[in-house]
TORTIZA-273693 format. One line per 10 residues: number of its first residue (from 0); their letters; for each residue x, y, z of C-alpha. Coordinates in steps of 0.25 Angstrom, whole numbers. Example, Ala and Ser with C-alpha at 12.3 -4.5 7.8 and 13.67 -1.06 7.14 Angstrom:
<sites>
0) AS) 49/-18/31 | 55/-4/29
</sites>
This chain:
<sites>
0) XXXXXXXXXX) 319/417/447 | 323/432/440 | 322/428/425 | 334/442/423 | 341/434/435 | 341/420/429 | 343/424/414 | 355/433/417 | 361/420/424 | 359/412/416
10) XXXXXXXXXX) 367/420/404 | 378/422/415 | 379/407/416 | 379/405/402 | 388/415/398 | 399/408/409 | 397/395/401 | 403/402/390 | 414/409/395 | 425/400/391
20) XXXXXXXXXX) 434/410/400 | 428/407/413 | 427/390/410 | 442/391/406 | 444/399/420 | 433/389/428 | 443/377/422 | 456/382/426 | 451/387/440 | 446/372/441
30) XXXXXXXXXX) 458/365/438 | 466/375/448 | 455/373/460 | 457/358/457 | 469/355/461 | 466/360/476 | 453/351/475 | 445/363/476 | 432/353/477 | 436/347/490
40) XXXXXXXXXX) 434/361/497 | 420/361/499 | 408/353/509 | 394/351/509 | 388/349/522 | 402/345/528 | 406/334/517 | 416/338/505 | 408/339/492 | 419/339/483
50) XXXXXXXXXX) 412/349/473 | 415/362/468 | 404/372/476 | 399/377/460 | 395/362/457 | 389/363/471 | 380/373/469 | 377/368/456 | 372/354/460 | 364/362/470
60) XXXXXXXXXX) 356/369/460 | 355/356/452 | 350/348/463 | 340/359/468 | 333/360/454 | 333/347/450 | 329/341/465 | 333/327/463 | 328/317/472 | 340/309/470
70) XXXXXXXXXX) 354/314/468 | 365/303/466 | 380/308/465 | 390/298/462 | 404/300/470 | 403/304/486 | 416/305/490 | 415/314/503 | 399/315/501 | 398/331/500
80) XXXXXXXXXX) 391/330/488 | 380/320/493 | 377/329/505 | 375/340/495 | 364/335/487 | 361/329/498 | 356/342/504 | 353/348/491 | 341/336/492 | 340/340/507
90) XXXXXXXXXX) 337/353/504 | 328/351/493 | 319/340/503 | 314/327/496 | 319/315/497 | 331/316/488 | 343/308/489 | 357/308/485 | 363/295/482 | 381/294/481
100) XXXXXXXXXX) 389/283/474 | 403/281/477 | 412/269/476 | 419/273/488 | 411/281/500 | 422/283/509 | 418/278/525 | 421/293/531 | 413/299/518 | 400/290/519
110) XXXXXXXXXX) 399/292/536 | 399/308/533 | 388/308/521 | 382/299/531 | 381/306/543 | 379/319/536 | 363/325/537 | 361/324/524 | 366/309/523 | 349/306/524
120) XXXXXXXXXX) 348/309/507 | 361/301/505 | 363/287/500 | 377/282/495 | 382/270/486 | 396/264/487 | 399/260/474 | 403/265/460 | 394/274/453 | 393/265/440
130) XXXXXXXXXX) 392/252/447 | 379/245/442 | 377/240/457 | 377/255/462 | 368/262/450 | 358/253/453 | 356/257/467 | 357/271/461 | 346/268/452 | 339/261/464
140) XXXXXXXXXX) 338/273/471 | 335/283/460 | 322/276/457 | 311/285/457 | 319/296/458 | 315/307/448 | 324/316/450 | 342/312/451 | 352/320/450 | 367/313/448
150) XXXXXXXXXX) 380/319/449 | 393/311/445 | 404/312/453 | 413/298/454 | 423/294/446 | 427/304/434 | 430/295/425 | 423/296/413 | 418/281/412 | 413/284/426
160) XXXXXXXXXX) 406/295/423 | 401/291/411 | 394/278/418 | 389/285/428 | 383/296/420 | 375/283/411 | 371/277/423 | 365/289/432 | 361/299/419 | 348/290/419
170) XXXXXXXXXX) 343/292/433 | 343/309/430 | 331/313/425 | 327/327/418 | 331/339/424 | 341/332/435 | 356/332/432 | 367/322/431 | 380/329/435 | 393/324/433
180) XXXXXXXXXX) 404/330/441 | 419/332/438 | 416/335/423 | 426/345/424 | 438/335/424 | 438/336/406 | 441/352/410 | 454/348/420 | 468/347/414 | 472/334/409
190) XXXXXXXXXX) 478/324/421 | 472/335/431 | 466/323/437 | 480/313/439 | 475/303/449 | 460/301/444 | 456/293/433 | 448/305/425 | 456/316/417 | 451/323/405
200) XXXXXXXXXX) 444/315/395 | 439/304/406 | 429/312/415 | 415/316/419 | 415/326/407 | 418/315/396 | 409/304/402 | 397/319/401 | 399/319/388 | 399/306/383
210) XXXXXXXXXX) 388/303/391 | 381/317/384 | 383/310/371 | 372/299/373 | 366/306/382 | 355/316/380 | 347/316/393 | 359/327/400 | 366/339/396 | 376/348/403
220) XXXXXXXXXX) 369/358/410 | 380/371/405 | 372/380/414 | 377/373/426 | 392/373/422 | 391/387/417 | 387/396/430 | 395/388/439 | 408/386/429 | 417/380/441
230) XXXXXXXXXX) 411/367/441 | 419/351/440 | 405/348/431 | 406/355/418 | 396/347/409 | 393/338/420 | 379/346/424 | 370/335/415 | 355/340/416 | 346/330/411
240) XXX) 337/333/399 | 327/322/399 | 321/310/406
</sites>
């Protein structure tokens, strides 16, 4: 790496993480795109991924660093993110897998991440996340695995969330990440969400930061937030600190 090159990015990212204009921009270009479902637009490999491209990308760099030999995401629906870190993984050769979690994997949803090519790093659970019956199996196969990467992505409840992040935070080791998704929910206009049981004050961002304040294993990675700016997981890049 050019040392001019990467310490002139890294002041233009910091500096974008202190421009309180260009937040209050990113927010309300957030809240407009929303209401079109601007997060639906987009495949990986031919299934819908429901993410937006910048958190995309940002999960690639994450999972080529850190290399995980398992990654296990919690929330399927259509499977677009599983076939992407599925061929992350692919890419990166190994063994590694990706292990989902869902308490409803829809028939026409499963056959596809079945039949897809990349279907051979994949295993799924039907289930809820926080079910003791379901974390077992995940501890089951996380066994001997040294390096997991988690990403939460189900119910956006705060209690939820909050569960989840006390029973998977263990399995992350130092260096890996733990990301929780849809963070961004405490920046959206109250009742932007009418016919879900999360709003303001009851999301992935207040379950982050009670979780913070008895944990001292994570902290936000800023840097990740700052350079990409649009992103629904603001606070939610947790890097892990220490074994």
């Amino acid at each position: 790496m050019n040392p001019e090159f990467e310490k002139e990015k890294k002041d233009n990212i910091r500096r974008l993480g202190e421009s309180q204009v260009l937040r209050d921009l990113t927010n309300e270009w957030l809240t407009k795109v929303s209401v079109y479902k601007y997060s639906y637009h987009f495949t990986w490999m031919g299934r819908p991924i429901i993410q937006f491209p910048q958190d995309i990308l940002a999960m690639q760099e994450i999972i080529w660093k850190v290399k995980p030999d398992l990654i296990i995401e919690t929330g399927i629906a259509h499977g677009g993110s599983l076939i992407f870190y599925a061929s992350m993984l692919e890419l990166l050769g190994g063994i590694g897998e990706v292990l989902g979690i869902d308490t409803d994997i829809r028939e026409p949803n499963r056959r596809e991440i079945e039949n897809h090519p990349m279907s051979k790093r994949i295993r799924m659970i039907e289930g809820s996340s926080v079910d003791p019956h379901v974390v077992r199996q995940v501890c089951d196969l996380a066994q001997g695995k040294d390096r997991v990467l988690v990403a939460l992505d189900s119910d956006h409840t705060h209690d939820h969330v909050l569960k989840e992040l006390n029973l998977y935070s263990p399995l992350v080791r130092k260096g890996s990440y733990l990301v929780i998704f849809d963070t961004v929910i405490e920046h959206m206009p109250q009742n932007f969400f009418p016919n879900r049981p999360w709003d303001r004050g009851n999301n992935p961002q207040t379950a982050v930061a009670e979780f913070l304040e008895t944990n001292d294993r994570f902290e936000p990675d800023r840097t990740i937030e700052n350079k990409l700016l649009i992103t629904v997981a603001p606070g939610g890049y947790l890097k892990c600190l220490k074994d």
